[in-house]
C-alpha positions as CSV (number, residue, x, y, z in Angstrom):
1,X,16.5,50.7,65.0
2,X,19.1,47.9,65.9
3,X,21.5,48.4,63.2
4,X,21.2,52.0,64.6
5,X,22.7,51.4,68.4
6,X,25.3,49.6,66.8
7,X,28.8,50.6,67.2
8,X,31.0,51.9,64.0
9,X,34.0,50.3,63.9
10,X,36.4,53.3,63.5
11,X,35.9,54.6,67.2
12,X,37.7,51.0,68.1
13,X,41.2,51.2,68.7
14,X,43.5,50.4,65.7
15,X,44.8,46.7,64.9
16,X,48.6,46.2,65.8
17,X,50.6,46.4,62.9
18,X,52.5,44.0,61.4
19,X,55.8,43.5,62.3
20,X,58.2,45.7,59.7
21,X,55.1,48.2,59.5
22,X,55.2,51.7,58.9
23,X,54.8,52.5,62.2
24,X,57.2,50.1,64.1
25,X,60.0,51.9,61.5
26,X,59.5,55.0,62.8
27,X,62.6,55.1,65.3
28,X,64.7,54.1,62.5
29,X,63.8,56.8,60.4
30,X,64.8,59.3,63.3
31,X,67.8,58.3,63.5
32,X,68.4,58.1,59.9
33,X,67.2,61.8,60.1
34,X,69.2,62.6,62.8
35,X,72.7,60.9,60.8
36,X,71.7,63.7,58.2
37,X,72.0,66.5,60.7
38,X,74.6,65.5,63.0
39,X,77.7,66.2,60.7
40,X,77.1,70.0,60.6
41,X,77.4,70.5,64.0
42,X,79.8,67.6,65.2
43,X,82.6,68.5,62.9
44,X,83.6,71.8,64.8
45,X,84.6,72.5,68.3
46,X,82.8,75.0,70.1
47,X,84.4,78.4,71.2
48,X,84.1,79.9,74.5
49,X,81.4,82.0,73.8
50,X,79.0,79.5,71.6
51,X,78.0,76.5,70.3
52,X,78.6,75.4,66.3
53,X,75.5,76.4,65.1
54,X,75.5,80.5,66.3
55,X,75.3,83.2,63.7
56,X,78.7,84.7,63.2
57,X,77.5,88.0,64.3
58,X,76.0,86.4,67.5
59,X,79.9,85.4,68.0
60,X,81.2,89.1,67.4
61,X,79.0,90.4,69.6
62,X,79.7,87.6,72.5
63,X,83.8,88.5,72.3
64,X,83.1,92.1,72.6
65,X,80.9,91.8,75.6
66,X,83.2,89.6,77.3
67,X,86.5,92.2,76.5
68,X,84.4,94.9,78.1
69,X,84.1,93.1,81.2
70,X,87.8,92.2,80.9
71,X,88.4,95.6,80.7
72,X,86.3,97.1,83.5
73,X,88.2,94.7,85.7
74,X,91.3,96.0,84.8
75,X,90.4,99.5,85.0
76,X,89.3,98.5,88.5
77,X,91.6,96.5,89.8
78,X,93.8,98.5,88.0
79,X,97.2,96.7,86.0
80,X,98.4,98.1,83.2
81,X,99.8,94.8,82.1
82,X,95.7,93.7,81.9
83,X,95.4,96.7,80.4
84,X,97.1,96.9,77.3
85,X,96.7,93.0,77.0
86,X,92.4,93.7,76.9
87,X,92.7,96.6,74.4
88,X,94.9,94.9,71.6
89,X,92.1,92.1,71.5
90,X,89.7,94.6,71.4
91,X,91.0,96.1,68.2
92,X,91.7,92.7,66.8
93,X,87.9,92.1,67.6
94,X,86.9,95.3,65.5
95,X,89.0,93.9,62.5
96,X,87.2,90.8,62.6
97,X,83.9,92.7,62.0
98,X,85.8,93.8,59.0
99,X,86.7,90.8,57.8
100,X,83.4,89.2,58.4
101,X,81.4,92.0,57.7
102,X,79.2,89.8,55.0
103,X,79.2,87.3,57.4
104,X,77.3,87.8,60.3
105,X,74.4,86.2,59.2
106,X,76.0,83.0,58.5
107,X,77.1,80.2,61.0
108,X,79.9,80.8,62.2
109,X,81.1,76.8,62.2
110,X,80.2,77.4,58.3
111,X,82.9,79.7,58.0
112,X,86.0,79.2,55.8
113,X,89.2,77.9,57.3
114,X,90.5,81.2,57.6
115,X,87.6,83.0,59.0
116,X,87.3,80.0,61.6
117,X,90.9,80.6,62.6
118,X,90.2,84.3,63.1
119,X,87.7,84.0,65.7
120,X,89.4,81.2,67.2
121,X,92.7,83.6,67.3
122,X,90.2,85.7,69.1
123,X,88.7,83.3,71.6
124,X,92.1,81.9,72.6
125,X,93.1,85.6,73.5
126,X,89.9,86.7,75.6
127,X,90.9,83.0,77.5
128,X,94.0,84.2,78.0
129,X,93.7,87.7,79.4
130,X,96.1,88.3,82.7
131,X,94.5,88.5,85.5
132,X,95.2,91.6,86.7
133,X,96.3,91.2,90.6
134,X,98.9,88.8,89.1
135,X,101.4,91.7,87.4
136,X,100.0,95.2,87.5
137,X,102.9,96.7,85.8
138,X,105.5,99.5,85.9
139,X,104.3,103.1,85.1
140,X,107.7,104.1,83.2
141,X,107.8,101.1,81.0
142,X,105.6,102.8,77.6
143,X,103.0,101.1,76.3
144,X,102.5,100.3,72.8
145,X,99.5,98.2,71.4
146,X,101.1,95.8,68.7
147,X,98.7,93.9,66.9
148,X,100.8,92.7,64.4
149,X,102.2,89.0,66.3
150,X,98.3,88.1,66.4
151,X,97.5,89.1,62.7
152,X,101.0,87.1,61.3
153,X,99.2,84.2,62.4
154,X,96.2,84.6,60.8
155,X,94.9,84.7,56.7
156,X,93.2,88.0,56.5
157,X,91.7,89.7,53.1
158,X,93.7,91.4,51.2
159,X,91.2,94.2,51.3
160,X,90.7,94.2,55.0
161,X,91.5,97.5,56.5
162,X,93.9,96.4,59.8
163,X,95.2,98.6,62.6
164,X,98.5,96.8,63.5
165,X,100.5,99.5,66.0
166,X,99.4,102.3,68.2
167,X,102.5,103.8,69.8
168,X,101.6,106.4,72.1
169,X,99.1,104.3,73.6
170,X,98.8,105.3,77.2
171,X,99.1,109.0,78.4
172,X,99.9,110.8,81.6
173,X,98.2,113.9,82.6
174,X,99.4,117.2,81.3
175,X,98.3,120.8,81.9
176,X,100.2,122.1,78.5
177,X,101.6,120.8,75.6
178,X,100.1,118.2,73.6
179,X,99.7,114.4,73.1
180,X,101.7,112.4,70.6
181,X,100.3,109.2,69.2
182,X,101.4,107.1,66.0
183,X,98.5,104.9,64.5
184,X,100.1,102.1,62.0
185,X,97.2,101.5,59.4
186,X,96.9,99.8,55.9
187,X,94.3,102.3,55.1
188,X,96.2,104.7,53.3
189,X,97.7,101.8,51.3
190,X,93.9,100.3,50.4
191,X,93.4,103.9,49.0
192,X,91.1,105.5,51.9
193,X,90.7,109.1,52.1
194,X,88.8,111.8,53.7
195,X,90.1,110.4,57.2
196,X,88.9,111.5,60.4
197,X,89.2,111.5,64.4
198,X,86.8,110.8,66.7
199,X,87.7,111.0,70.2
200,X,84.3,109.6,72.3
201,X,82.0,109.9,69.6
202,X,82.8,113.5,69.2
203,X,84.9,114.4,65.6
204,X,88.1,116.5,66.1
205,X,89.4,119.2,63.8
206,X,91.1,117.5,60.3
207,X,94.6,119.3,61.8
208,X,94.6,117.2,64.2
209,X,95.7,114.4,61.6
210,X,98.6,113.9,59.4
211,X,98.4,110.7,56.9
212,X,101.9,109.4,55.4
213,X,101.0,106.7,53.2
214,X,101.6,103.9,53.0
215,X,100.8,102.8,56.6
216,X,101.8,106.2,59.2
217,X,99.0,108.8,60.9
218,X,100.7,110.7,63.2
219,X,97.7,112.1,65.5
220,X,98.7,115.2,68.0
221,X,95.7,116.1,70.5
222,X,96.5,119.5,72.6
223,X,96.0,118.9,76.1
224,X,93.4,121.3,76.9
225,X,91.4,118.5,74.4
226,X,91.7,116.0,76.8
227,X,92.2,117.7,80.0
228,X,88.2,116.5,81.5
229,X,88.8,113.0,80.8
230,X,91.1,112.2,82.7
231,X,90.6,111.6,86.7
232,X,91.8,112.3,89.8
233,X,92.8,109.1,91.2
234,X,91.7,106.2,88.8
235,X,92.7,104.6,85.3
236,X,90.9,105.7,82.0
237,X,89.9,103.6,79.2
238,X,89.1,107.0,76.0
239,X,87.6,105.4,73.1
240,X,88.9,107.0,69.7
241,X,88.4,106.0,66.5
242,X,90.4,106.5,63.2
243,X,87.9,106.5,60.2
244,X,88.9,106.6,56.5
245,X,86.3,106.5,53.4
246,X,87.3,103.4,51.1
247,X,86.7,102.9,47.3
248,X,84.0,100.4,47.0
249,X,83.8,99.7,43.3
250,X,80.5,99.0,43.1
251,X,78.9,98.6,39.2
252,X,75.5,99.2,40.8
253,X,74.6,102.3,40.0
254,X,72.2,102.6,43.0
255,X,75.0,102.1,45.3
256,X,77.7,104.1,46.9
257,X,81.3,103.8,45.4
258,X,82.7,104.2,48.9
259,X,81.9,103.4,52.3
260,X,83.4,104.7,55.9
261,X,85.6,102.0,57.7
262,X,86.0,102.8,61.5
263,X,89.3,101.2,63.7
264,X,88.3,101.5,66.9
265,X,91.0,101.7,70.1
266,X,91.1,102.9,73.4
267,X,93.4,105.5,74.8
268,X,94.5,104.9,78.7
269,X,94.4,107.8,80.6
270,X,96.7,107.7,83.9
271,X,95.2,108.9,86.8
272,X,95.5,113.2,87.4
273,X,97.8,112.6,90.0
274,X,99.0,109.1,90.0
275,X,101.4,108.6,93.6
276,X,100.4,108.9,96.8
277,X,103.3,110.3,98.9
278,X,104.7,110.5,102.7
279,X,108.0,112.8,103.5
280,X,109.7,112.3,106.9
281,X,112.2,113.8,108.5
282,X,114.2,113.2,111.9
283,X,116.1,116.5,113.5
284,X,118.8,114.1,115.1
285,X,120.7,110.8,113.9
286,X,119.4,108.4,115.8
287,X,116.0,107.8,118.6
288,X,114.4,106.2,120.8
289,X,112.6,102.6,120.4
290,X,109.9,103.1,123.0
291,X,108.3,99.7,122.3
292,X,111.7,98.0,124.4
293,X,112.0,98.8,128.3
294,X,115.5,97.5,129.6
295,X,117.0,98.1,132.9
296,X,120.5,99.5,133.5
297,X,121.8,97.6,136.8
298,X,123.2,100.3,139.3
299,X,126.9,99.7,140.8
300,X,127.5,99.3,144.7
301,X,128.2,102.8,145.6
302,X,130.1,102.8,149.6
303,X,128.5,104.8,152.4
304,X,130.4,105.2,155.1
305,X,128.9,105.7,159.2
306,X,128.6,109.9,159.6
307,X,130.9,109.5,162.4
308,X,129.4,110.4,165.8
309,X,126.1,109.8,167.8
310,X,123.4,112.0,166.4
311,X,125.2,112.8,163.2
312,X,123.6,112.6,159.5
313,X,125.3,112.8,156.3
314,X,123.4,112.9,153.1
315,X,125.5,111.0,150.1
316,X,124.1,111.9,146.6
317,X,124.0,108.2,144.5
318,X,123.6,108.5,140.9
319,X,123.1,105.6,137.8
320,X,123.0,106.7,134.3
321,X,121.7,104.6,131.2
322,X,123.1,104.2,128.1
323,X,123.7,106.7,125.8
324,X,120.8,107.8,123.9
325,X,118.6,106.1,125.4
326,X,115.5,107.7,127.2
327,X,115.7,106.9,131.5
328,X,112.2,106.7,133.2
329,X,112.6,106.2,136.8
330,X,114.8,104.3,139.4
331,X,113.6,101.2,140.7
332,X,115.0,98.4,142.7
333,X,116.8,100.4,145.7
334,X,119.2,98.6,147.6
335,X,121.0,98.8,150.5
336,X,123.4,96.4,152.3
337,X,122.5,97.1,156.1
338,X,119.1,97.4,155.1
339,X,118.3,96.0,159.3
340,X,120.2,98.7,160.4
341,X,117.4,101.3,160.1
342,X,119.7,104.5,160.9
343,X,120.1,104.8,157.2
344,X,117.5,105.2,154.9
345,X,116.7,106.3,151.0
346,X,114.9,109.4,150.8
347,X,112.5,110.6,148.0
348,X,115.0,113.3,146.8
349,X,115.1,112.2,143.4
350,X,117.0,114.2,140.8
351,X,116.8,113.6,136.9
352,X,119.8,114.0,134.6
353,X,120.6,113.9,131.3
354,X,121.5,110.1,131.2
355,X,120.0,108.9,134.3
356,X,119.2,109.9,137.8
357,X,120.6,110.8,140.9
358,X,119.0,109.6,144.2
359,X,119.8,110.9,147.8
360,X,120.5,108.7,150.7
361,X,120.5,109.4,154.3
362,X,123.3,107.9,156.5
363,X,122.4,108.5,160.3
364,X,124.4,105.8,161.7
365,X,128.1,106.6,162.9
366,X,130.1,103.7,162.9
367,X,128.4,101.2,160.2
368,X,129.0,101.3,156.3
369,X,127.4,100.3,153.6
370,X,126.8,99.2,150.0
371,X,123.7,101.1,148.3
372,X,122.8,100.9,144.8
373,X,119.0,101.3,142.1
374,X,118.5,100.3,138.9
375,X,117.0,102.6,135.7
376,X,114.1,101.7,134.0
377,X,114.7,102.7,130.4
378,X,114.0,102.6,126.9
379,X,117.1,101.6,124.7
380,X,118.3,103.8,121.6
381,X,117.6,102.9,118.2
382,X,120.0,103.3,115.2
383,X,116.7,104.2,112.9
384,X,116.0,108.2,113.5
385,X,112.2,108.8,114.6
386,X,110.8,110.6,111.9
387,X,108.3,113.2,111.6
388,X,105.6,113.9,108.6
389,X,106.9,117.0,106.4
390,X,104.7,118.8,103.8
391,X,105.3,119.0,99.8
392,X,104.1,122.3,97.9
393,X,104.6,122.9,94.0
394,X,107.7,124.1,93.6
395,X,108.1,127.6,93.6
396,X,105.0,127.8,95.7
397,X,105.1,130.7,98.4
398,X,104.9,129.3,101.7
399,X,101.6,131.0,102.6
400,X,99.8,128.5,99.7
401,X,98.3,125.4,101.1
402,X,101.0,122.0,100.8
403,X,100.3,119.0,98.3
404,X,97.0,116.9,100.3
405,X,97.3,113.6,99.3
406,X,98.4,112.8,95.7
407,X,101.0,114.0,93.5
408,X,101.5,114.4,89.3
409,X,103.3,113.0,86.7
410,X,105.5,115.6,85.0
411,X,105.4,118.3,87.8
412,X,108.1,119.8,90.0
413,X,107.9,119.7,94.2
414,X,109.4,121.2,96.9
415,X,109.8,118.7,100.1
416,X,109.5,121.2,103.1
417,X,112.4,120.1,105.7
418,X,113.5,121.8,109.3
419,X,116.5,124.0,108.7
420,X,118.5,121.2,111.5
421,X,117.4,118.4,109.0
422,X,119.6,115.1,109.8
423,X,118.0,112.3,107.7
424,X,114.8,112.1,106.0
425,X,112.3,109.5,103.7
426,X,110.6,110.2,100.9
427,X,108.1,107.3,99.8
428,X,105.6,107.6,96.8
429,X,103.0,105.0,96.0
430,X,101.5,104.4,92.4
431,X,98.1,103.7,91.6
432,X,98.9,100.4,91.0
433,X,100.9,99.7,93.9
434,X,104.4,100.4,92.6
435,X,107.1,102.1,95.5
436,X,109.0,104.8,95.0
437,X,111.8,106.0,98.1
438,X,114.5,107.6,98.4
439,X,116.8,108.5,101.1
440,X,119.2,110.8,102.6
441,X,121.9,108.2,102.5
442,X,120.3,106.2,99.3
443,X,119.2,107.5,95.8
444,X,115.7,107.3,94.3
445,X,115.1,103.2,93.8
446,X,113.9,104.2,90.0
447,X,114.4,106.2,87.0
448,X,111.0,107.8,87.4
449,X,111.4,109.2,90.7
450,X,114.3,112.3,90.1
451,X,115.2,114.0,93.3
452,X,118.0,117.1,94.2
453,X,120.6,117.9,97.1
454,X,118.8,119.2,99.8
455,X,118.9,123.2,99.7
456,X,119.4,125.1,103.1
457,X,117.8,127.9,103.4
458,X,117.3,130.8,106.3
459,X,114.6,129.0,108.1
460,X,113.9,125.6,106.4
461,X,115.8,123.1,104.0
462,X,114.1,122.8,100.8
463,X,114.1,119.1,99.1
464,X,113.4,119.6,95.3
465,X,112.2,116.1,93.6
466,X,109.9,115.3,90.6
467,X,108.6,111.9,89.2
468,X,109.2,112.2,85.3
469,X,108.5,109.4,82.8
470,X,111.1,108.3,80.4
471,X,108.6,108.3,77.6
């Protein structure tokens, strides 16, 4: 029973180990360990978006999130400076998912050079984006989104289908007619056929689309297509998309021979009517600055005694103000012999045009005097006070209801002025904060903004103006 309550060994705690053991090597062989792993990830420099290490596809999908936001803010801000800067990286996004199609699965630090250099091409762009309060750009400069200075950098496939040149790339609202865009492509040249539109997911009819190889698709959308995506006051951002089915050459008899290659873009959409506008007129050449009051000083005017006891002579004394300027009321009354109280000022005030007259009762018959009153006033101004006029379409009847707030691109208007017009103001604000005026004694301050002599008619003046793009 004794060698029974006797403790085993083994629950003992174990012996320290010799010095060089197994176990005092152990932090050395972690760090060995560690010497084997560090080169894969210390040889790259991370991009904005990840870490070496990321799957490529993890990468993509990082850039294009990003550009949306990019995007939204410059639909919202809006520039379209940001604008066309956001949607050329998008498209060079949507060719790297070309390129790197077979890729995504792979680390994207493991990439060859020249995939490496795409998606830094890439990340260097999305850090470079304007910011869009900084330049929100000029409505009749035309946009085009050119690819091409971003992809002569780069080593791209061969066989990588590449959108390098959208002309036509922004488009103002129109109620006929149709819209003109030019896509430059190297489908054509990599032998796709069978191409298609797509204009937000939807596909548009194949006449649409005219394909001149090796490089050209000339793409003409009727107005009516487009005429519910555009709005009234705010910048659009349409995705389209350009597909083409390319030989694949596959020897594998289970696969397809072809597959359907997508190039993505967006299509800005100016606002419906782009400019706010105000028209003013003033009826005569100059008015009346009524935040100044000024006070014309009157001149000693002589009264002399009435003559004999008992006798009282009324002597009308006037003051005028300047011309053009608006009187108020006399003020500061005078009088020389004011101790003598037989004469007095009475409250027979009279207004006139450029001042006032006052009457003053002498009742004294021997002693004169010097009387005088000042005008309170307010000066005249050399800017005309003007008035708000309403705009109609042109050839509008005068019964239909005037232009509200906003005005479009493309469309003629008919300024509404009184027949006795002597200057007027017409001022038109963008959506993106670009001014518009013109004058009656200065011409339109842009090309866009195209306005007419005035036009008298029996009862009004008519002003005929129109904002037309150059492009």
């Amino acid at each position: 029973m004794a060698t029974m309550t006797r403790t085993s060994p083994s629950v003992f705690p174990p012996r320290p180990r010799a010095a060089g053991g197994c176990r005092r090597r152990a932090p050395a062989l972690l760090l060995a360990t560690a010497w084997l792993v560090l080169p894969a990830w210390a040889g790259a420099q991370a991009l904005s978006v990840a870490e070496p290490g990321f799957p490529t596809g993890f990468v993509l999908e990082k850039f294009s999130a990003r550009a949306s936001a990019v995007a939204a803010k410059a639909l919202a801000e809006p520039s379209l400076v940001a604008s066309k800067s956001v949607r050329e990286l998008q498209v060079l996004i949507a060719t790297a998912r070309l390129e790197l199609r077979d890729a995504t699965e792979e680390r994207w630090d493991k990439l060859p050079a020249p995939q490496q250099a795409l998606l830094r091409e890439i990340d260097r762009a999305l850090q470079s984006q304007p910011v869009p309060a900084a330049d929100r750009g000029r409505i009749e400069q035309p946009v085009v989104l050119d690819m091409a200075p971003s992809l002569a950098r780069l080593s791209l496939s061969p066989n990588t289908p590449v959108l390098r040149r959208v002309e036509g790339a922004s488009q103002y609202y129109r109620a006929s007619g149709s819209y003109r865009l030019r896509l430059e492509s190297n489908l054509p040249a990599l032998g796709a056929t069978g191409f298609t539109l797509t204009i937000a997911g939807q596909p548009v009819p194949a006449g649409w689309l005219s394909v001149s190889p090796p490089g050209s698709v000339q793409v003409t959308i009727p107005a009516a297509a487009l005429a519910d995506s555009f709005s009234e006051r705010t910048l659009v951002h349409l995705p389209l998309e350009l597909v083409g089915v390319m030989p694949v050459g596959s020897w594998k008899f289970w696969q397809s021979n072809s597959r359907a290659v997508a190039q993505p873009f967006a299509l800005e959409l100016f606002p419906k009517k782009p400019f706010t506008f105000t028209l003013k007129e003033s009826t005569s050449a100059t008015s009346v600055d009524e935040s100044q009051v000024l006070f014309a000083r009157g001149r000693p005017q002589p009264v002399p005694g009435c003559g004999s006891p008992g006798c009282v002579r009324d002597q009308n004394v006037c003051n005028e103000v300047p011309a053009g300027a608006k009187p108020l009321e006399p003020v500061n009354f005078s009088d020389s012999a004011v101790d003598d109280p037989a004469g007095a000022w009475t409250a027979a005030v009279a207004p006139q045009p450029n001042g006032f007259c006052v009457v003053y009762k002498q009742q004294s018959p021997q002693r004169a005097r010097q009387v005088s009153f000042d005008i309170r006033y307010h000066p005249a101004s050399t800017t005309p006070k003007l008035s708000d006029r309403p705009v109609r379409r042109e050839g509008a009847p005068a019964t239909a209801p005037p232009e509200a707030e906003a005005l479009e691109l493309g469309t003629r208007y008919s300024g509404e002025l009184s027949r006795e017009v002597q200057a007027w103001e017409l001022v038109l604000k963008a959506f993106t904060g670009q001014t518009l005026r013109a004058t009656a004694s200065s011409k339109a301050d842009s090309a866009l903004l195209q306005v007419a002599p005035p036009q008298r008619e029996a009862d009004r003046t008519r002003l005929p103006f129109s904002v037309q793009p150059p492009w």
